[in-house]
C-alpha positions in Angstrom: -1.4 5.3 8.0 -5.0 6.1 5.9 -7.6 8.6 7.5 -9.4 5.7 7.8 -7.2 3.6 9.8 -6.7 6.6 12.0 -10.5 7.2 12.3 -10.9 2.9 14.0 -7.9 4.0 16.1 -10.1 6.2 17.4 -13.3 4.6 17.6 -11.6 1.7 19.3 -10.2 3.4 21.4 -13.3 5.8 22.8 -15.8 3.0 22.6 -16.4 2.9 26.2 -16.6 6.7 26.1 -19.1 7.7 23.6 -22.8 8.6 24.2 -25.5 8.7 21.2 -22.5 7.9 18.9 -20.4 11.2 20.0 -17.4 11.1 21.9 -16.8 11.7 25.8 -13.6 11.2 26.5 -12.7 14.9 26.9 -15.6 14.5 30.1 -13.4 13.1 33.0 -10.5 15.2 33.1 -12.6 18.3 32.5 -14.4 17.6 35.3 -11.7 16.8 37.6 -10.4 20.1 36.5 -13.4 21.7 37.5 -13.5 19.7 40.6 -9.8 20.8 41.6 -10.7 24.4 40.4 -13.9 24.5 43.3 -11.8 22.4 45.9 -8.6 25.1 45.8 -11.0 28.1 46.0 -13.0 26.8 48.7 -10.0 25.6 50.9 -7.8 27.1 53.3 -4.3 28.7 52.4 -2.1 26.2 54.3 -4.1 23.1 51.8 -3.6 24.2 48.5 -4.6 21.6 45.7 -4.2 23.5 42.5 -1.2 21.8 41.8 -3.1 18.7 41.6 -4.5 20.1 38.1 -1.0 18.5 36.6 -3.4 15.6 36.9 -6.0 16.4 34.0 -3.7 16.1 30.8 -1.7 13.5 32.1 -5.2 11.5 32.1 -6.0 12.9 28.3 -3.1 11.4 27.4 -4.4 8.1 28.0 -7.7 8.5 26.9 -7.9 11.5 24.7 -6.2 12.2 20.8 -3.5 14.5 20.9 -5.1 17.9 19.8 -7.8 17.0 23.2 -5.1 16.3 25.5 -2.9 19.4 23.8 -6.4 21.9 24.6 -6.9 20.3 28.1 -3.0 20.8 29.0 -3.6 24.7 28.2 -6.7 24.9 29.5 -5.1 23.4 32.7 -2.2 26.4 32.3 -5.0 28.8 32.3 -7.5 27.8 35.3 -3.9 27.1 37.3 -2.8 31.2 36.6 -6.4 32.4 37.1 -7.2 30.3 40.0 -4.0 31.0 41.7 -4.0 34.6 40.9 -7.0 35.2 43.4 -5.7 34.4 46.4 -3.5 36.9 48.5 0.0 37.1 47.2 1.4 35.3 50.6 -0.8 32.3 49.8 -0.3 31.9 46.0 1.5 28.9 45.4 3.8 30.6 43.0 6.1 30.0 39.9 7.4 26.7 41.2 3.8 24.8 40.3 3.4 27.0 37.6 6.5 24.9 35.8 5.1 21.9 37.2 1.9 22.2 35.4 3.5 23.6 32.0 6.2 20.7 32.0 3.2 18.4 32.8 1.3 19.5 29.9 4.2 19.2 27.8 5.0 16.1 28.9 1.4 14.5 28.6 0.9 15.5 25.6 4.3 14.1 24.0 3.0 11.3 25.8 -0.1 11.4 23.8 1.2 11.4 20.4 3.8 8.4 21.3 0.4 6.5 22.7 -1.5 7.0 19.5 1.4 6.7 16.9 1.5 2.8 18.1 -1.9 2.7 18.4 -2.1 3.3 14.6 0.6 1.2 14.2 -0.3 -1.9 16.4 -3.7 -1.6 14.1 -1.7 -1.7 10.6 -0.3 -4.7 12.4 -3.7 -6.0 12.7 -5.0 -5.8 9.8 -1.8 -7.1 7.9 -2.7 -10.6 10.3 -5.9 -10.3 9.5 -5.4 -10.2 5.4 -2.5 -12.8 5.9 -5.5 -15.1 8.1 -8.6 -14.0 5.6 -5.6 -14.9 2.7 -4.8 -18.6 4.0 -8.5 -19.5 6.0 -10.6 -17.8 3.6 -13.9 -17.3 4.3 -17.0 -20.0 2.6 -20.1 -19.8 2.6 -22.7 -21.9 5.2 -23.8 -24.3 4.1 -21.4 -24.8 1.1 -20.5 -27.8 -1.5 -23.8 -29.9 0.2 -22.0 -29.9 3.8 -22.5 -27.6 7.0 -19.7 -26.2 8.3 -18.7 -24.2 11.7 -15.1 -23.6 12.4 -13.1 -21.7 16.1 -9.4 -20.4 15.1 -7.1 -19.5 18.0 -3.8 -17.9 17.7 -1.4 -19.4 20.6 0.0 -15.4 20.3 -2.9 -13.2 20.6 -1.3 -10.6 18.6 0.2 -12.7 15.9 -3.6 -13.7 15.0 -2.3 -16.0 12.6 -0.4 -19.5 13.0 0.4 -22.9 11.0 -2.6 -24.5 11.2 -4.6 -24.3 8.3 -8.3 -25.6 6.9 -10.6 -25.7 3.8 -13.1 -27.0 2.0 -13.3 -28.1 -2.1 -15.8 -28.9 -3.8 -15.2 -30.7 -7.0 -17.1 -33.1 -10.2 -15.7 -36.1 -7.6 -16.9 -34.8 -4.5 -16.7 -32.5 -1.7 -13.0 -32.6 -0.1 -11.8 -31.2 3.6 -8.5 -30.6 4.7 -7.2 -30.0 7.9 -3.9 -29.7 9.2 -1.1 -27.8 11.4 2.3 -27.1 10.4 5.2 -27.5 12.4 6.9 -24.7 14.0 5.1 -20.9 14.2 5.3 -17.3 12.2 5.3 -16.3 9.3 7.4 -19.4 7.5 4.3 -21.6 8.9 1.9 -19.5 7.4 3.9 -19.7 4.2 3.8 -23.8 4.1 0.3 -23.8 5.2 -0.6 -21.3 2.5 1.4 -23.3 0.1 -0.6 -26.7 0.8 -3.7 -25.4 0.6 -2.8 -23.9 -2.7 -1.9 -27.4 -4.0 -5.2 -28.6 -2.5 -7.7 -26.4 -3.5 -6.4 -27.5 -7.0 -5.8 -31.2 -7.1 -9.2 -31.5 -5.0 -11.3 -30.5 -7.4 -9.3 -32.2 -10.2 -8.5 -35.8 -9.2 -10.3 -38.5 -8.9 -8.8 -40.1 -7.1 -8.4 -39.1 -3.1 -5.0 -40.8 -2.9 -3.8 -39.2 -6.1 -4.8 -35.8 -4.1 -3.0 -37.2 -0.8 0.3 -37.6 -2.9 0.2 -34.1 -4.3 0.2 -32.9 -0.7 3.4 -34.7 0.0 5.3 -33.5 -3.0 3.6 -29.8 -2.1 5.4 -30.5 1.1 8.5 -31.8 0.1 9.2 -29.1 -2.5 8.3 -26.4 0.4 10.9 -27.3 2.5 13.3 -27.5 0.0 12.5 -24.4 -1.4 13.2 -22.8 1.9 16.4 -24.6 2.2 17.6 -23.0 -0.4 16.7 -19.9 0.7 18.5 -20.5 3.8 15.7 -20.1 5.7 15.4 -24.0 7.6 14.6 -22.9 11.8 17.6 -24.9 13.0 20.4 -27.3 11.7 19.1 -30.4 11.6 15.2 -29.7 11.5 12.8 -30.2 8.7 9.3 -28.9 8.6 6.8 -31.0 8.2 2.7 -30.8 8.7 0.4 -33.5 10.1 -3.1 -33.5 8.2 -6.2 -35.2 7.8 -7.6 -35.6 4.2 -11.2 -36.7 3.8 -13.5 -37.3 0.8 -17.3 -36.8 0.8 -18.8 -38.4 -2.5 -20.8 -36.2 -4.5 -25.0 -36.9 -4.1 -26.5 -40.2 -5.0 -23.1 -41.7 -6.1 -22.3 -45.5 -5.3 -20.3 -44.7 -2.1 -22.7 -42.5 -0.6 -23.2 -43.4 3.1 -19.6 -44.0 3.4 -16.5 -40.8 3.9 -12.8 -41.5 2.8 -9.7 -40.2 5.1 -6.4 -40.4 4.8 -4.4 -39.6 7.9 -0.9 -38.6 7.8 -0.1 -38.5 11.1 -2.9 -36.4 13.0 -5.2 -37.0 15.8 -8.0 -39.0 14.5 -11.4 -37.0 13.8 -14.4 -38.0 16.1 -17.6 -38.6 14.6 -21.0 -37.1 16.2 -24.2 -38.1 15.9 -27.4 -39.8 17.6 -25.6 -42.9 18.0 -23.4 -41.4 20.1 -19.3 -40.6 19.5 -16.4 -42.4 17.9 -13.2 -41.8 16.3 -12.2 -42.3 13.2 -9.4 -45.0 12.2 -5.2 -43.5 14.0 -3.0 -41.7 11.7 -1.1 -44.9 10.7 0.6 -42.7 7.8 3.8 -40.1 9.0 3.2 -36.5 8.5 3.2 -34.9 5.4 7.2 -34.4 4.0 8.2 -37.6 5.5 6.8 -39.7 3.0 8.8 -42.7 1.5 10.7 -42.8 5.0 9.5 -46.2 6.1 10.1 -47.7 3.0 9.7 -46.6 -0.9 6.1 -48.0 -1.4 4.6 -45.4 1.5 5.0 -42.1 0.5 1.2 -41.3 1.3 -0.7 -43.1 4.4 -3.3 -45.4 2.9 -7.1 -44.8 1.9 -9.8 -45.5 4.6 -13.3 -46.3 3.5 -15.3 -45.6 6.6 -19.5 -45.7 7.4 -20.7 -42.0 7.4 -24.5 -41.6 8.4 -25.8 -38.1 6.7 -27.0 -37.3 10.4 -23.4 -37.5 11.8 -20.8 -34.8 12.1 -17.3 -34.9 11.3 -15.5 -32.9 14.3 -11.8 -32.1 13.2 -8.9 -30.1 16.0 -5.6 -29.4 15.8 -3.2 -30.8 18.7 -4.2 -27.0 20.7 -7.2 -28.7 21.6 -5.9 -32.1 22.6 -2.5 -31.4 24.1 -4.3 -28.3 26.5 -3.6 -28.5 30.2 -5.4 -27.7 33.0 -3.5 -26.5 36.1 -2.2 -30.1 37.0 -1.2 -31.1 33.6 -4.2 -33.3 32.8 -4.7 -33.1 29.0 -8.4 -31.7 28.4 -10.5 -35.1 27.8 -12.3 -34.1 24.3 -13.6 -37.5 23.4 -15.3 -37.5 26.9 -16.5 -33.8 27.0 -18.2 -34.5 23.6 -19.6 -37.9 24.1 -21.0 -36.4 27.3 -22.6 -33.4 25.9 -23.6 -34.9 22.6 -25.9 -38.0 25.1 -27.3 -35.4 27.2 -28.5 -33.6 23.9 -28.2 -34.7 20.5 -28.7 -31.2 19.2 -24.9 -31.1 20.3 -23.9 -32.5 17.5 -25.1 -30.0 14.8 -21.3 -28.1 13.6 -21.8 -24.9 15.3 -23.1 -25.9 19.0 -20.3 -28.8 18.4 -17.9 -25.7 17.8 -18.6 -23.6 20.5 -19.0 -26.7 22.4 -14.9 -27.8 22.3 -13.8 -24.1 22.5 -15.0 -22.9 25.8 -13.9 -26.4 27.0 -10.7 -25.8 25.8 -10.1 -22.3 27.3 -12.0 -23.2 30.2 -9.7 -26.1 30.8 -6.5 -24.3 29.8 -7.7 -20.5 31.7 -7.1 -19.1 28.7 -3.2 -19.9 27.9 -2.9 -21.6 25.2 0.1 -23.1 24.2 -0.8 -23.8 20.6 -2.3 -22.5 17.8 -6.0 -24.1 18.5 -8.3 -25.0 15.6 -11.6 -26.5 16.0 -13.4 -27.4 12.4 -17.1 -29.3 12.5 -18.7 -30.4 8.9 -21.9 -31.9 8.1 -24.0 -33.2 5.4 -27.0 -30.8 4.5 -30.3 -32.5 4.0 -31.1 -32.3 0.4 -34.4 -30.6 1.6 -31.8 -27.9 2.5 -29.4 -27.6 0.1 -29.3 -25.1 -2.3 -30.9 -25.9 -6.4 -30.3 -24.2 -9.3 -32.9 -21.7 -10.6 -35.1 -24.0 -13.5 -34.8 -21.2 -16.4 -37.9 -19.1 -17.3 -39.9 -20.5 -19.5 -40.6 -18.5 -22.6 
């Protein structure tokens, strides 16, 4: 582990015990060994309490490093010799709390450097998800390719930080293209088909023409994935294939012929709602099957077919995975987003904009669930910018 992942171990560690940016956390179990110190030499022989100073490293080692708790532990040794040392020979507690308090010391501060050795580590953990997340969700700029955009990730494991669902947006010469979708299954071999589709994506979005031509790369993407990790032996179970369900949609560029109108294709996820001052409504079901199982209902349908719906530039395209539609509340009542949002969005249509639309479905969510999750729960909001707003290129200076 770097200095400087040792240094955030730290920091996050005494962040409740720092004042003016320096840190306290040597404070409470020196003055509890003060305070035991002043209670023994003020109390009578028959209540001694200096053995309670076994007390003070065993609470460094929870909130102090290792060379603090190690200092405290002697210092402990010390005030126990010198404080029992003053009292008359038949009240001295004697050599049996003397081990206690060495062994104590010892103890805690073994303790310590177990507690912070994970620490360290549990943090390289952290940041691996968080490279592997930053790697596959990568971060875009607001507002980006002409839309507004606002997006909520939860991990179903709060320390894997990372699952199968998967977003992004592509701008291209034919237009702005989103993706969102979750892959089947959880870990690291989800991440790894989600990475791979967005790969292909990224690409054939800003290439083809043609969004169906983009939907059928996605398919083959998929396909060749799970064969790929057949071969490697790596399928999750006899008889399962991994697949992803997805929603594809197509903004046309500015000022083209279909402006005023989005295309999605569907393959197999809950339908997108639409927001905006006219109140909510989904988007056509996913008619297609998810993305791998193409060409299974016949050999003209490997990709679900091209929807050409009406898309006001006022209106907001809401997008979640099935964490947000399948979450329970204590009785198993599904948590009612089409509802929630139509509600919200009538009482004020400021709802609508992506990031109050955002916030809006995740604190439902995790109110309605209390906070367990049982998926991986994404929540992705886009938006057309006015043109007022969007960003022009510089006019060069004139000579």
């Amino acid at each position: 582990m770097s200095g400087g992942a040792e240094r955030r171990t730290r920091a996050q560690r005494q962040q409740l015990l720092r004042v003016r940016g320096r840190s306290v956390a040597w404070a409470p179990p020196l003055l509890l060994l003060v305070a035991i110190a002043v209670i023994d030499s003020n109390t009578s022989g028959e209540f001694r309490v200096i053995s309670w100073i076994v007390l003070v490293p065993g609470i460094a080692a929870a909130i102090c490093g290792v060379r603090g708790t190690a200092v405290l532990a002697a210092l402990a040794l010390v005030t126990y010799i010198e404080v029992d040392a003053a009292w008359p020979h038949q009240d001295q507690t004697g050599l049996p709390d003397f081990i206690l308090v060495a062994v104590g010391g010892a103890l805690a501060t073994t303790a310590c450097a177990v507690r912070v050795r994970e620490e360290r580590r549990a943090l390289h953990m952290r940041d691996v998800a968080d490279t592997t997340r930053r790697t596959v969700l990568r971060p875009m700029p607001t507002p980006w390719a002409g839309l507004d955009h606002a997006a909520a990730y939860l991990a179903a494991d709060s320390e894997a930080r990372v699952g199968g669902d998967f977003y992004d947006i592509q701008p291209g010469p034919h237009g702005t293209r989103v993706l969102l979708g979750d892959v089947q299954g959880k870990g690291l071999p989800a991440v790894d088909a989600a990475a791979a589709l967005l790969g292909t994506f990224r690409e054939s979005a800003y290439h083809e023409a043609s969004l169906a031509v983009v939907a059928e790369r996605l398919e083959v993407r998929m396909r060749r994935q799970r064969q790929y990790v057949a071969d490697l032996g790596e399928e999750p179970a006899r008889g399962v294939e991994r697949f992803a369900t997805a929603v594809l949609v197509g903004f046309p560029p500015p000022g083209a012929a279909g402006d005023g109108y989005i295309e999605v294709v569907n393959f197999g996820h809950e339908p997108p709602l639409v927001a905006g001052p006219s109140g909510v409504r989904p988007l056509p079901p996913g008619d297609g099957l998810p993305l791998g199982f193409g060409g299974l209902a016949g050999p003209s349908s490997d990709v679900p077919p091209v929807h050409r719906v009406p898309f006001a530039p006022d209106e907001t395209l809401l997008l979640v995975t099935d964490g947000v539609t399948e979450a329970r509340d204590a009785e198993g009542v599904f948590f009612p987003l089409h509802e929630r949002v139509a509600l919200a969005v009538s009482v004020d249509p400021g709802t609508a904009h992506p990031g109050h639309l955002v916030e809006l479905v995740r604190e439902g969510t995790l109110r309605h669930s209390t906070g367990h999750l049982v998926d991986d729960t994404t929540i992705f909001a886009v938006r057309p910018v006015p043109p007022v707003h969007q960003v022009r290129p510089a006019r060069p200076a004139r000579e």
